[in-house]
PQR file of N, CA, C, O and H, with PARSE charges and radii, in Angstrom:
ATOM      1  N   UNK A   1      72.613 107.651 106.603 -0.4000 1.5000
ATOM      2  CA  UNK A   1      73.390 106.624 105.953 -0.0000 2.0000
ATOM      3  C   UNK A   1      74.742 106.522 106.638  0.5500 1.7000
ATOM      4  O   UNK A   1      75.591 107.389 106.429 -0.5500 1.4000
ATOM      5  N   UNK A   2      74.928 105.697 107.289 -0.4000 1.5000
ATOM      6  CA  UNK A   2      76.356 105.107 107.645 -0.0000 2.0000
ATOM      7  C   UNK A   2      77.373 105.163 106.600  0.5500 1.7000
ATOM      8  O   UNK A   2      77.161 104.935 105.409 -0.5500 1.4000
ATOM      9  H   UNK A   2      74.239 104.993 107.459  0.4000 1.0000
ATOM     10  N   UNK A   3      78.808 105.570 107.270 -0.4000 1.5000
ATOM     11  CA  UNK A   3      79.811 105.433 106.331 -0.0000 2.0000
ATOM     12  C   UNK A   3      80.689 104.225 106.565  0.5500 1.7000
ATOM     13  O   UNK A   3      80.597 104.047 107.780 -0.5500 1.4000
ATOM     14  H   UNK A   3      78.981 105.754 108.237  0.4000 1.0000
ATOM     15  N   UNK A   4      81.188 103.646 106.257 -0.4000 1.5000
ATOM     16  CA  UNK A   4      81.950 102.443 106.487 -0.0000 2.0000
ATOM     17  C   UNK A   4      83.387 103.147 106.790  0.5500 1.7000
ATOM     18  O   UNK A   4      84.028 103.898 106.055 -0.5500 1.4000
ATOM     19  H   UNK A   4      81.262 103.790 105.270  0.4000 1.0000
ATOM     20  N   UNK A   5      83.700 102.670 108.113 -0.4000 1.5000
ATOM     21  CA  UNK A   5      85.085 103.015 108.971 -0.0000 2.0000
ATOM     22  C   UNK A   5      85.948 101.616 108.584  0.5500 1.7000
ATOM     23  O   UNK A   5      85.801 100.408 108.398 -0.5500 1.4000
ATOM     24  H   UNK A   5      83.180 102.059 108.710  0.4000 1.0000
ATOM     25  N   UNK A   6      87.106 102.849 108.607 -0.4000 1.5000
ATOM     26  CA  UNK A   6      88.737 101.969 107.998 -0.0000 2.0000
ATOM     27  C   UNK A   6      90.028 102.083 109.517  0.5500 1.7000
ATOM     28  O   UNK A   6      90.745 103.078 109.620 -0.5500 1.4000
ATOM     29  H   UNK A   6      87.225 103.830 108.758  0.4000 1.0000
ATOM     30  N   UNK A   7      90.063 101.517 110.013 -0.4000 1.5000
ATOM     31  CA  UNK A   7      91.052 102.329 111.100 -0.0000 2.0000
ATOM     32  C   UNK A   7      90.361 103.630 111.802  0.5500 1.7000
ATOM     33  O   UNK A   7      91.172 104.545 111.946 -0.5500 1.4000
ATOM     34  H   UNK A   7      89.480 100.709 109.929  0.4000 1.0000
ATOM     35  N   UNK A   8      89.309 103.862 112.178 -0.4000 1.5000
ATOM     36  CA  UNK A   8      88.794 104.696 112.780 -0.0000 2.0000
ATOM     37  C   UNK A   8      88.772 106.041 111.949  0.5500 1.7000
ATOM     38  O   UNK A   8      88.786 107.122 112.537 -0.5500 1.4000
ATOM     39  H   UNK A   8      88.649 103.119 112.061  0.4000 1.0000
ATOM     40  N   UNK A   9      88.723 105.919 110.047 -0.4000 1.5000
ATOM     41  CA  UNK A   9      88.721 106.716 109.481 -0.0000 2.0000
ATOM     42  C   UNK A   9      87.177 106.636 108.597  0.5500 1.7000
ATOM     43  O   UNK A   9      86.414 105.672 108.647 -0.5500 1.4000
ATOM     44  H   UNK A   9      88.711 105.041 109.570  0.4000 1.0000
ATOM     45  N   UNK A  10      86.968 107.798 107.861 -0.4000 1.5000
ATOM     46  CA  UNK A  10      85.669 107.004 107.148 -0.0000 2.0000
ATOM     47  C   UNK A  10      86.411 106.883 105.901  0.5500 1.7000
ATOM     48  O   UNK A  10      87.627 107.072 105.872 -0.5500 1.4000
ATOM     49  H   UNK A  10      87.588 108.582 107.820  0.4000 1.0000
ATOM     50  N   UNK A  11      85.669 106.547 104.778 -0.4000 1.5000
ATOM     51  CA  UNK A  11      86.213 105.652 103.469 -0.0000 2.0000
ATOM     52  C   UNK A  11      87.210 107.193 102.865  0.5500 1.7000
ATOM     53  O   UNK A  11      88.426 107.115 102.691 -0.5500 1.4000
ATOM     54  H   UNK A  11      84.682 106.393 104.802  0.4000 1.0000
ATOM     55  N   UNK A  12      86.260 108.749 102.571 -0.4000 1.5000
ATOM     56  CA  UNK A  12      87.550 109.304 101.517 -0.0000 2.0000
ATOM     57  C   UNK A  12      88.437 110.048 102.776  0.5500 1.7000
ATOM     58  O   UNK A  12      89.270 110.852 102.356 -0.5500 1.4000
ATOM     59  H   UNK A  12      85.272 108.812 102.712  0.4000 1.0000
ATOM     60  N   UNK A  13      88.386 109.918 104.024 -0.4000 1.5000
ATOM     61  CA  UNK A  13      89.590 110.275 104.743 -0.0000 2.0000
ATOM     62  C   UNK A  13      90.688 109.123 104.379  0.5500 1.7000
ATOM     63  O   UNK A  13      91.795 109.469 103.967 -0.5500 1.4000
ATOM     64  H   UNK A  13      87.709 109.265 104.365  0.4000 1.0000
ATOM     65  N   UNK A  14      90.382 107.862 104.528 -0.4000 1.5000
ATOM     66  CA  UNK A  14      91.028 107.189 103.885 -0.0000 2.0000
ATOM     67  C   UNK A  14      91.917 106.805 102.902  0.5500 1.7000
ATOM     68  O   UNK A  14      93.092 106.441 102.963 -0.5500 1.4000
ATOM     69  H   UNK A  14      89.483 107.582 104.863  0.4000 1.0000
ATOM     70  N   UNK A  15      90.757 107.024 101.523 -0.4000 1.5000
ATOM     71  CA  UNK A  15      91.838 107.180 100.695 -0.0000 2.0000
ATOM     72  C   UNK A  15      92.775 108.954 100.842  0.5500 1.7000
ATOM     73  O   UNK A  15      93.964 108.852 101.143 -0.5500 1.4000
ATOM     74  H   UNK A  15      89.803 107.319 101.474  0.4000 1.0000
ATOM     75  N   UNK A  16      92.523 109.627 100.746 -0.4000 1.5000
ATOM     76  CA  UNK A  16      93.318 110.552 100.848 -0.0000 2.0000
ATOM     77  C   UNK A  16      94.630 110.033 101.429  0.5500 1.7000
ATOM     78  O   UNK A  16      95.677 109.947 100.786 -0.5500 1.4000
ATOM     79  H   UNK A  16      91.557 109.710 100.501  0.4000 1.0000
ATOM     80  N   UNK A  17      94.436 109.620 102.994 -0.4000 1.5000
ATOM     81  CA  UNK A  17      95.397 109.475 103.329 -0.0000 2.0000
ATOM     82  C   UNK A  17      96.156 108.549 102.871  0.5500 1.7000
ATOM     83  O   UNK A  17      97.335 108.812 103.106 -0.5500 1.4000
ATOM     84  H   UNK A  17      93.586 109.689 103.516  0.4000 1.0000
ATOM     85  N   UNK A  18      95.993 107.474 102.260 -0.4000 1.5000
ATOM     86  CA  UNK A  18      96.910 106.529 101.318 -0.0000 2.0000
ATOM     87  C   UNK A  18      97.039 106.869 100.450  0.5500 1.7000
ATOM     88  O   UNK A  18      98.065 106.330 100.037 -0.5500 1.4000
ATOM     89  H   UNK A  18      95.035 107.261 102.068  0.4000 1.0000
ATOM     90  N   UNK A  19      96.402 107.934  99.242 -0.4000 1.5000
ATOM     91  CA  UNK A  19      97.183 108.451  97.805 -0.0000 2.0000
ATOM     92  C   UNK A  19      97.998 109.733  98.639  0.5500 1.7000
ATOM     93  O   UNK A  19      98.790 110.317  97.899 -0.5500 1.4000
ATOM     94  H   UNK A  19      95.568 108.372  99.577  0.4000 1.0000
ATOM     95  N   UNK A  20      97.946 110.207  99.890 -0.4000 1.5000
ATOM     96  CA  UNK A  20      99.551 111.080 100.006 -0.0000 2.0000
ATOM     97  C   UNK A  20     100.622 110.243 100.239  0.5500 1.7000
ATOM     98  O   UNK A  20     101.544 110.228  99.424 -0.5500 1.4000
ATOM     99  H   UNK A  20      97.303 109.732 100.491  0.4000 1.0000
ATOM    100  N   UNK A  21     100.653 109.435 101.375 -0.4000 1.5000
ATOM    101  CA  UNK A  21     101.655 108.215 101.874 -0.0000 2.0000
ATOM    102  C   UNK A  21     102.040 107.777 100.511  0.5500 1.7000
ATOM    103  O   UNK A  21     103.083 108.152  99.976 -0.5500 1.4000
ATOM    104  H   UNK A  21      99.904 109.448 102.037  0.4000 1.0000
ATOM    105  N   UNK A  22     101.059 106.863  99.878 -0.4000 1.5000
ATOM    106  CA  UNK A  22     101.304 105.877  99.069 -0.0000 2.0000
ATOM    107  C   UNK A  22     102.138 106.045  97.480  0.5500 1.7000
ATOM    108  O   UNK A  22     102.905 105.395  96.769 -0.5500 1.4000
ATOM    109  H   UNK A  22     100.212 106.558 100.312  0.4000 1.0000
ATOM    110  N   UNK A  23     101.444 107.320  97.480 -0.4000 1.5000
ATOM    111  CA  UNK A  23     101.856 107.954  96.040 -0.0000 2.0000
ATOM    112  C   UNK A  23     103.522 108.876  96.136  0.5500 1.7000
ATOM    113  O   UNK A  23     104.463 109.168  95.398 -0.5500 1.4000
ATOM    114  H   UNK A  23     100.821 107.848  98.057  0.4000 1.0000
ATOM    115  N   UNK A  24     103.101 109.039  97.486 -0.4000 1.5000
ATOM    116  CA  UNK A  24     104.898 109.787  97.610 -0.0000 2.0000
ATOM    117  C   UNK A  24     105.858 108.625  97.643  0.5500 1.7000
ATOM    118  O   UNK A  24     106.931 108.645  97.040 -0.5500 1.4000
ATOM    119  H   UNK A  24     102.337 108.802  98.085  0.4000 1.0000
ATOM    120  N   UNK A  25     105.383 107.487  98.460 -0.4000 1.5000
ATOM    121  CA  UNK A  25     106.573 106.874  98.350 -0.0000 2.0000
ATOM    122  C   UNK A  25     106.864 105.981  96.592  0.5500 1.7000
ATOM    123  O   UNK A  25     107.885 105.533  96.070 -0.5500 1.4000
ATOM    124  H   UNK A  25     104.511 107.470  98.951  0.4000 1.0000
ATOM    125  N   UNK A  26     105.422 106.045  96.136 -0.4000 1.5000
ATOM    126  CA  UNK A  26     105.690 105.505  94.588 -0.0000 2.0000
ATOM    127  C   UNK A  26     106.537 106.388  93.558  0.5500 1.7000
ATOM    128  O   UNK A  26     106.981 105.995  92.479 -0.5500 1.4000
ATOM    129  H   UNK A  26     104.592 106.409  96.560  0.4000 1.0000
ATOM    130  N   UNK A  27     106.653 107.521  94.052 -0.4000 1.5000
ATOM    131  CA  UNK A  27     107.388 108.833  93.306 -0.0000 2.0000
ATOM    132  C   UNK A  27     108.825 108.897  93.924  0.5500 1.7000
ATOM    133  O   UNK A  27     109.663 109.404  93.178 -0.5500 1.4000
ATOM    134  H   UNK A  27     106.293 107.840  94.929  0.4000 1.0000
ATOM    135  N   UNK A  28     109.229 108.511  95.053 -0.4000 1.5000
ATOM    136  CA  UNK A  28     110.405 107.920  95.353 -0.0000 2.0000
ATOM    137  C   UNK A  28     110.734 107.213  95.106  0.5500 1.7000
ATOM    138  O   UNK A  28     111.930 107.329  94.839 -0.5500 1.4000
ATOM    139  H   UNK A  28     108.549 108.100  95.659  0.4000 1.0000
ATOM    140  N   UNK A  29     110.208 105.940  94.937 -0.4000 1.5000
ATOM    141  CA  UNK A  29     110.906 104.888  94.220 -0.0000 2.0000
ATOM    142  C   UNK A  29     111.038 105.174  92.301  0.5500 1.7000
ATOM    143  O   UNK A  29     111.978 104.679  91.679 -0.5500 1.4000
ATOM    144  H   UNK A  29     109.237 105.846  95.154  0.4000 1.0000
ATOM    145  N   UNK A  30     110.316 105.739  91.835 -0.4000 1.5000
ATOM    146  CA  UNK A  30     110.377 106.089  90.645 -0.0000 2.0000
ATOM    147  C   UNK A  30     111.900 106.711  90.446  0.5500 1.7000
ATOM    148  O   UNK A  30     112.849 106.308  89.773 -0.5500 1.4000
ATOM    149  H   UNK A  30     109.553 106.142  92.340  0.4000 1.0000
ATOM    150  N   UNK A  31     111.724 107.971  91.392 -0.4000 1.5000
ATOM    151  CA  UNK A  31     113.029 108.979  91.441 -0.0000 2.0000
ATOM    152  C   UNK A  31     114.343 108.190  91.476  0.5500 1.7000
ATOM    153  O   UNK A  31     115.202 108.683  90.746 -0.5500 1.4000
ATOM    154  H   UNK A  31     110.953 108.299  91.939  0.4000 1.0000
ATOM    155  N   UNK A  32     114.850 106.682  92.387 -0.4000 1.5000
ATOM    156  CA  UNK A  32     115.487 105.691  92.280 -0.0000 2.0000
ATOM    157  C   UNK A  32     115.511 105.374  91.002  0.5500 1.7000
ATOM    158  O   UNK A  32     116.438 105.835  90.335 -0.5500 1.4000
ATOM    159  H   UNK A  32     114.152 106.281  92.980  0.4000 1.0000
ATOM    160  N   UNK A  33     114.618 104.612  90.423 -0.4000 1.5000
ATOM    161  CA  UNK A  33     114.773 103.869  89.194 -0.0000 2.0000
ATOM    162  C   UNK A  33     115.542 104.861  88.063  0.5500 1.7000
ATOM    163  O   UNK A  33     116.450 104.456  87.337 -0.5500 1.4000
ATOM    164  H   UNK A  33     113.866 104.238  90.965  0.4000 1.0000
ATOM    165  N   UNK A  34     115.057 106.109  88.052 -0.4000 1.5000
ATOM    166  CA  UNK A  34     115.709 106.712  87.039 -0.0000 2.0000
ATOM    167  C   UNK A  34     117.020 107.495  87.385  0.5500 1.7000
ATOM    168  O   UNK A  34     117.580 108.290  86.630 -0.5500 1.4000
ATOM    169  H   UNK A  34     114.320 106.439  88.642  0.4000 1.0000
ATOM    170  N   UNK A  35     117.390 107.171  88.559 -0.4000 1.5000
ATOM    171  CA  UNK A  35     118.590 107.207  89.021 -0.0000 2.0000
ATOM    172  C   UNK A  35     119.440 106.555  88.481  0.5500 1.7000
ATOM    173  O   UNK A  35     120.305 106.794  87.637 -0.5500 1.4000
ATOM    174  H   UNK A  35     116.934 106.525  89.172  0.4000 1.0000
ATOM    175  N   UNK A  36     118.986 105.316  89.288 -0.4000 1.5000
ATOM    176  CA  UNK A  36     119.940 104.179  88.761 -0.0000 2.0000
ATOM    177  C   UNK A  36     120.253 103.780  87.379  0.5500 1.7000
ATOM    178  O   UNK A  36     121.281 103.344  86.862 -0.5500 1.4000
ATOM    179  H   UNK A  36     118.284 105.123  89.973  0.4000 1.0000
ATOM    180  N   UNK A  37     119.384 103.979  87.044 -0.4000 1.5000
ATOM    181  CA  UNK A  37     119.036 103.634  85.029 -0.0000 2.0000
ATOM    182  C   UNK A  37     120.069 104.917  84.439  0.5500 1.7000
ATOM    183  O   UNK A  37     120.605 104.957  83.331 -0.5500 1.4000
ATOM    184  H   UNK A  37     118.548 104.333  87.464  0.4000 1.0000
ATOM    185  N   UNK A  38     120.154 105.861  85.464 -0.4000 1.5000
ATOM    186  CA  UNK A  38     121.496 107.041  84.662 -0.0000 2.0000
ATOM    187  C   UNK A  38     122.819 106.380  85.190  0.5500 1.7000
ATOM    188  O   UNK A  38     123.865 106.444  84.544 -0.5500 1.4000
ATOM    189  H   UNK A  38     119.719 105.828  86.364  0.4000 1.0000
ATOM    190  N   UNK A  39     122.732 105.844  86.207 -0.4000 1.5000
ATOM    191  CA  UNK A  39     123.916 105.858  86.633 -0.0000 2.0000
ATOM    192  C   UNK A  39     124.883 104.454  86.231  0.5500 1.7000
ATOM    193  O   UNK A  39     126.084 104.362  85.976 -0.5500 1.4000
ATOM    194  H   UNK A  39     121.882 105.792  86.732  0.4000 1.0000
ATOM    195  N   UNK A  40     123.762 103.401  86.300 -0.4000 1.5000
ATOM    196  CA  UNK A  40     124.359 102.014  85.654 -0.0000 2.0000
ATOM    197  C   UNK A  40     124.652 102.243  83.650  0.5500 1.7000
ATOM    198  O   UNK A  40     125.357 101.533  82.934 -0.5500 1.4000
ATOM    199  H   UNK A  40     122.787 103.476  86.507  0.4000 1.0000
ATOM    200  N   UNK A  41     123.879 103.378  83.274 -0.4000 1.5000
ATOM    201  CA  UNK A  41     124.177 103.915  81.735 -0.0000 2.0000
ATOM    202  C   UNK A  41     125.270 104.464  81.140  0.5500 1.7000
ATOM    203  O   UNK A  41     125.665 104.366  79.978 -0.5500 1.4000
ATOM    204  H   UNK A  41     123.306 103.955  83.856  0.4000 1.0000
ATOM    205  N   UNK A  42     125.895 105.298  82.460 -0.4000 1.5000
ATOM    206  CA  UNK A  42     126.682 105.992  82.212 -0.0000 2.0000
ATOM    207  C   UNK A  42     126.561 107.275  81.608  0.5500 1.7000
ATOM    208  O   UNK A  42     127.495 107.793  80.996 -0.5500 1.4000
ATOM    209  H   UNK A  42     125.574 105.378  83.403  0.4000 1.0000
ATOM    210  N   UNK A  43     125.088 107.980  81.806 -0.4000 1.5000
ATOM    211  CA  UNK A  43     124.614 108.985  81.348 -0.0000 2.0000
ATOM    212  C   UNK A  43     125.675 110.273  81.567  0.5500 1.7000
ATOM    213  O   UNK A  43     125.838 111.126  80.694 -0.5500 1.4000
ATOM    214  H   UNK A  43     124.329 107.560  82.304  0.4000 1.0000
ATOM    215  N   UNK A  44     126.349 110.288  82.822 -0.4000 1.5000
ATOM    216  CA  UNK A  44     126.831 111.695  82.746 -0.0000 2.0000
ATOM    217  C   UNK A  44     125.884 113.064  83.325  0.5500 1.7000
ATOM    218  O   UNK A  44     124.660 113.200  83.319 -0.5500 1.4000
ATOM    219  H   UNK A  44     126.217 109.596  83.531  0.4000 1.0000
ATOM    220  N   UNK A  45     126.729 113.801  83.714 -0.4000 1.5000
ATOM    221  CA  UNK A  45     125.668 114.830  84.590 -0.0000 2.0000
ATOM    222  C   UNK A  45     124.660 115.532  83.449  0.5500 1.7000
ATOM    223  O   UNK A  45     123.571 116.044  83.710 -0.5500 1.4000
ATOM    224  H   UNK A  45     127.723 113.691  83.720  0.4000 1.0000
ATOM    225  N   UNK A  46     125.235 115.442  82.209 -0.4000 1.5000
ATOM    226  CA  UNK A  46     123.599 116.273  81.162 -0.0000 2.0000
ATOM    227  C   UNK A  46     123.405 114.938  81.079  0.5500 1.7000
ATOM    228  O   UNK A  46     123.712 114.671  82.241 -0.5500 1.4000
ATOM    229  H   UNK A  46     126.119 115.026  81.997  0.4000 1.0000
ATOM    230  N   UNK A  47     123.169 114.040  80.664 -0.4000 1.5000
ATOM    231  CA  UNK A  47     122.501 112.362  80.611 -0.0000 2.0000
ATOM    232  C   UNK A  47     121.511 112.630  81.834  0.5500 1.7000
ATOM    233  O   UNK A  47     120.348 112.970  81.616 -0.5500 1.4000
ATOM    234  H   UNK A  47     122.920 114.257  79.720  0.4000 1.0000
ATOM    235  N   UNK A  48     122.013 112.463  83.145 -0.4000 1.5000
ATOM    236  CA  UNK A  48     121.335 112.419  84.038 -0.0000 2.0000
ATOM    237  C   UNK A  48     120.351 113.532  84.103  0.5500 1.7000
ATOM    238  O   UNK A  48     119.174 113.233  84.308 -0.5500 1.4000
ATOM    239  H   UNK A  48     122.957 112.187  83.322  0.4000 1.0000
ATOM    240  N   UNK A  49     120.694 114.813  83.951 -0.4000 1.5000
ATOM    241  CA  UNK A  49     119.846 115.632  83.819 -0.0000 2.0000
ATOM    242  C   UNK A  49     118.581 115.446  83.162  0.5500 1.7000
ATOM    243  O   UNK A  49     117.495 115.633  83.710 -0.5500 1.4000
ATOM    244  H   UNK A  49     121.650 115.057  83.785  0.4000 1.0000
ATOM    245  N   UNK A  50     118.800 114.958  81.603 -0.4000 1.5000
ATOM    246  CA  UNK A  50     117.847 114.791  80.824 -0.0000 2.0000
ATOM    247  C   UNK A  50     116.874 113.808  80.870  0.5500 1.7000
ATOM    248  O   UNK A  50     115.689 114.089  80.693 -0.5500 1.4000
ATOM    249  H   UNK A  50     119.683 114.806  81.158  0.4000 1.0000
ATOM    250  N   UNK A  51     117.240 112.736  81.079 -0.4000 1.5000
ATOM    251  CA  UNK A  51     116.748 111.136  81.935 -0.0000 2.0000
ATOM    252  C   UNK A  51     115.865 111.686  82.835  0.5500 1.7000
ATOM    253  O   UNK A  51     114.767 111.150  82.687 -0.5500 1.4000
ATOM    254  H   UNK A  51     118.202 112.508  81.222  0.4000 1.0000
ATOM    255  N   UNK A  52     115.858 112.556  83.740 -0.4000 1.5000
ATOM    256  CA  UNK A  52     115.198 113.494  85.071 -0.0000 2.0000
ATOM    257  C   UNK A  52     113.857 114.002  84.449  0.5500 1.7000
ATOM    258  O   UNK A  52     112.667 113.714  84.573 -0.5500 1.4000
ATOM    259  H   UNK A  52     116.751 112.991  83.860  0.4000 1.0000
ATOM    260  N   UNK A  53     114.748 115.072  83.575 -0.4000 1.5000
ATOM    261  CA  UNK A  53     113.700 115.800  82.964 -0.0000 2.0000
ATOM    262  C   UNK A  53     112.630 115.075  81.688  0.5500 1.7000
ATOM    263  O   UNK A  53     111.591 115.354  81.090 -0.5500 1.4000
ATOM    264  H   UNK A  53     115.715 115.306  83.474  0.4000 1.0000
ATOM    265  N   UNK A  54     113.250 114.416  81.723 -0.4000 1.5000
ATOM    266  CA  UNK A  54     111.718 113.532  80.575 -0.0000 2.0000
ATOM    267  C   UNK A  54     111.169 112.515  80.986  0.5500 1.7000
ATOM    268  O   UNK A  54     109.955 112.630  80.816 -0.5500 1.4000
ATOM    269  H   UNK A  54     114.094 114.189  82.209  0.4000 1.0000
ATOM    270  N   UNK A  55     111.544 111.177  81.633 -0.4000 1.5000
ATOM    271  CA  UNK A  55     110.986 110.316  82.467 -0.0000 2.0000
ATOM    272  C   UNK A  55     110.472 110.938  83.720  0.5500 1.7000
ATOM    273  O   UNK A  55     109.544 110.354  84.279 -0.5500 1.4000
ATOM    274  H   UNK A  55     112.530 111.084  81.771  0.4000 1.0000
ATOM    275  N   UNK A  56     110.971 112.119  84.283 -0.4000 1.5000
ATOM    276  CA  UNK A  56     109.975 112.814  85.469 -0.0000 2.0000
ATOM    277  C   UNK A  56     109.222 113.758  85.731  0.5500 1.7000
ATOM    278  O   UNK A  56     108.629 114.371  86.619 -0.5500 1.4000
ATOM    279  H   UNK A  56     111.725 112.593  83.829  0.4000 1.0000
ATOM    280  N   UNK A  57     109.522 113.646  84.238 -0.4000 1.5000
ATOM    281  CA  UNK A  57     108.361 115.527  84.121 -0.0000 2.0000
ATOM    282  C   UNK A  57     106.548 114.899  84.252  0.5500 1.7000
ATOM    283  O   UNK A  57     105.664 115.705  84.540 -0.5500 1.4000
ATOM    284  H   UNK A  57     110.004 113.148  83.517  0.4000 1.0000
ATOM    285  N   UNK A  58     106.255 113.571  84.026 -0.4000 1.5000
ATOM    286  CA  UNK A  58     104.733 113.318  84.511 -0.0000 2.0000
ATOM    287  C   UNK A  58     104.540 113.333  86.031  0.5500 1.7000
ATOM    288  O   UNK A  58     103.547 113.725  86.645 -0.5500 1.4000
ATOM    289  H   UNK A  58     106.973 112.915  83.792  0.4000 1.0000
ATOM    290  N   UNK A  59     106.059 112.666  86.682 -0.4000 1.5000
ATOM    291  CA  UNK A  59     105.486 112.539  88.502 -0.0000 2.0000
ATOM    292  C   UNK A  59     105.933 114.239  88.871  0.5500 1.7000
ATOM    293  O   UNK A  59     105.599 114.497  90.028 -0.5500 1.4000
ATOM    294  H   UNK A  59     106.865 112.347  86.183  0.4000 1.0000
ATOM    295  N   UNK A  60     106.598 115.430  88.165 -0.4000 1.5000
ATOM    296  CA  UNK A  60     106.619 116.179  88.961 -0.0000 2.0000
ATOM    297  C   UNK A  60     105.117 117.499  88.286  0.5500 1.7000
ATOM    298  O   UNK A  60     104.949 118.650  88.689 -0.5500 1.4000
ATOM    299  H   UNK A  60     106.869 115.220  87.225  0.4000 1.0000
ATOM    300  N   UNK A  61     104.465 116.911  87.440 -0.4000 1.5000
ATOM    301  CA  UNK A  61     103.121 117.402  86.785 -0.0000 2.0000
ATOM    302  C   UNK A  61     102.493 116.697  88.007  0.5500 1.7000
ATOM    303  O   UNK A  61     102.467 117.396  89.020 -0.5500 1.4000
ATOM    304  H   UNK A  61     104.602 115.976  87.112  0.4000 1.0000
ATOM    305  N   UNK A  62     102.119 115.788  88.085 -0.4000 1.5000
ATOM    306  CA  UNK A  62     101.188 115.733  89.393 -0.0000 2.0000
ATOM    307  C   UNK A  62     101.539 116.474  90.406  0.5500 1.7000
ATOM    308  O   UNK A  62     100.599 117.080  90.919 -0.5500 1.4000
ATOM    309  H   UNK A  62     102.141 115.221  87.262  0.4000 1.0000
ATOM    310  N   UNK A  63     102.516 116.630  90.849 -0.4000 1.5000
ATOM    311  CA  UNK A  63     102.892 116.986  92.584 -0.0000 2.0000
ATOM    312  C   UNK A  63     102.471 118.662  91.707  0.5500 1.7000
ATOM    313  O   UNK A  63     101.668 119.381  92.302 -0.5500 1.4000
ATOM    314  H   UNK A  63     103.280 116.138  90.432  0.4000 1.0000
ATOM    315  N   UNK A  64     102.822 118.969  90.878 -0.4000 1.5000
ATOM    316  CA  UNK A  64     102.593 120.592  90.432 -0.0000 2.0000
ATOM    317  C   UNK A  64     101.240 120.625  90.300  0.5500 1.7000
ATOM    318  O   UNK A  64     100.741 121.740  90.456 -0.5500 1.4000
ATOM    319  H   UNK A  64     103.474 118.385  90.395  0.4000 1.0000
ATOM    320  N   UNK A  65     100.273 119.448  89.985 -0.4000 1.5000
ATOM    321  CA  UNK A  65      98.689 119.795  89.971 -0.0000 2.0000
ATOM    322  C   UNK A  65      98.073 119.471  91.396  0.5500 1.7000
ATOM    323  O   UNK A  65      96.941 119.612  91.859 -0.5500 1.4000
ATOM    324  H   UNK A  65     100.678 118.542  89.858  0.4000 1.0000
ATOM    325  N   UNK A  66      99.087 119.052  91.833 -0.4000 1.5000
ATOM    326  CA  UNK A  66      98.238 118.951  93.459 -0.0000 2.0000
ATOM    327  C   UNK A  66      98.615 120.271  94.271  0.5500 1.7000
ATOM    328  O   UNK A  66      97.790 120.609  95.119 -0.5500 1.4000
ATOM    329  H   UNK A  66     100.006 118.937  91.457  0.4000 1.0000
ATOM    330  N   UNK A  67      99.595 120.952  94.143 -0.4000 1.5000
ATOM    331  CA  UNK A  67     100.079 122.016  94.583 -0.0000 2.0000
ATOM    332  C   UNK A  67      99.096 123.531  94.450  0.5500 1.7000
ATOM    333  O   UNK A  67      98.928 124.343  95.361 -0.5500 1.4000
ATOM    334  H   UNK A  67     100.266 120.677  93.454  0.4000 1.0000
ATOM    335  N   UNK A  68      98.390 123.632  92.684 -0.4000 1.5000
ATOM    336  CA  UNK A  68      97.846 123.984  92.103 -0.0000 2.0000
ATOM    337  C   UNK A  68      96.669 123.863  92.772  0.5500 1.7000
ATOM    338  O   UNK A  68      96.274 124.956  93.176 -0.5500 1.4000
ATOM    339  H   UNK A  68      98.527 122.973  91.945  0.4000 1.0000
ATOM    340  N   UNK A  69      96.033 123.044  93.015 -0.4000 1.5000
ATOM    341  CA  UNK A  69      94.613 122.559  93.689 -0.0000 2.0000
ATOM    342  C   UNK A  69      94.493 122.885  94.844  0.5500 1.7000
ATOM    343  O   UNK A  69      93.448 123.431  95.197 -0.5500 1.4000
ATOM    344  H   UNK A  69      96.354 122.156  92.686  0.4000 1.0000
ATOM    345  N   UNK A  70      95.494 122.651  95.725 -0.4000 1.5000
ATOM    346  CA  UNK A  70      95.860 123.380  96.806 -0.0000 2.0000
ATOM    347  C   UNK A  70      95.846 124.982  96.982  0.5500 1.7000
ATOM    348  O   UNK A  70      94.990 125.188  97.842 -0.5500 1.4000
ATOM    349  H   UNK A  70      96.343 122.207  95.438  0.4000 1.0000
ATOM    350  N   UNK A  71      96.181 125.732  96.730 -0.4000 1.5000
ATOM    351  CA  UNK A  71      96.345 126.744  95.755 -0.0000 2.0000
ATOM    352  C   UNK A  71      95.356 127.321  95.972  0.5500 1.7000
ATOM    353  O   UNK A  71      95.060 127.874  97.031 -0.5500 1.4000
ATOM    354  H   UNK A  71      96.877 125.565  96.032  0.4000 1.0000
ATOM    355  N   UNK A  72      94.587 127.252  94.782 -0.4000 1.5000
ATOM    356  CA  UNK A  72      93.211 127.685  94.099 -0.0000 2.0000
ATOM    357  C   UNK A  72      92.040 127.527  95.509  0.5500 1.7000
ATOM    358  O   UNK A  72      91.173 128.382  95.689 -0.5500 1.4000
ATOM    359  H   UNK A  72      94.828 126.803  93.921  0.4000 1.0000
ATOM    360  N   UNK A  73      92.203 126.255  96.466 -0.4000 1.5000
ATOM    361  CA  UNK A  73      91.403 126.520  97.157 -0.0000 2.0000
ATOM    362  C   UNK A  73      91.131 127.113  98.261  0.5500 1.7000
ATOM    363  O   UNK A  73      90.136 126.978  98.972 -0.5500 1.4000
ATOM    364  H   UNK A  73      92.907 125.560  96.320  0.4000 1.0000
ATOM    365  N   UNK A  74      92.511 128.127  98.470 -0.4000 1.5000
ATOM    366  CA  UNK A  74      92.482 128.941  99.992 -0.0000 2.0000
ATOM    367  C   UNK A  74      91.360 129.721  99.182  0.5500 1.7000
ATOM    368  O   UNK A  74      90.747 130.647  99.713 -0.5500 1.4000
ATOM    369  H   UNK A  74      93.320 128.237  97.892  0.4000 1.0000
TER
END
């Protein structure tokens, strides 16, 4: 059975390689937004802190379950 090539990749080399690229830079721009959202607020360094820690505690649970997965499979 043939695999269908993307850029001289096959389909899950593929995605892989666009949910690392793609998803880091979506977690950077996230990291922005709740930047800015402290900083145009006037949150203050515990404001900002906290803003961090609760709007980013889901994108830094992923990067901690991919780390994890990583991990577990040496």
């Amino acid at each position: 059975m043939n695999q269908a090539m993307i850029f001289g990749l096959s389909e899950p080399e593929f995605a892989e390689l666009c949910l690392k690229f793609l998803l880091s830079g979506l977690i950077a721009w996230m990291v922005f937004i709740i930047w800015n959202l402290a900083r145009e607020s006037k949150a203050g360094k515990y404001g900002m802190l906290w803003m961090f820690m609760g709007l980013g505690l889901g994108m830094f649970g992923f990067i901690a379950k991919e780390l994890i997965i990583k991990m577990l499979a040496q």
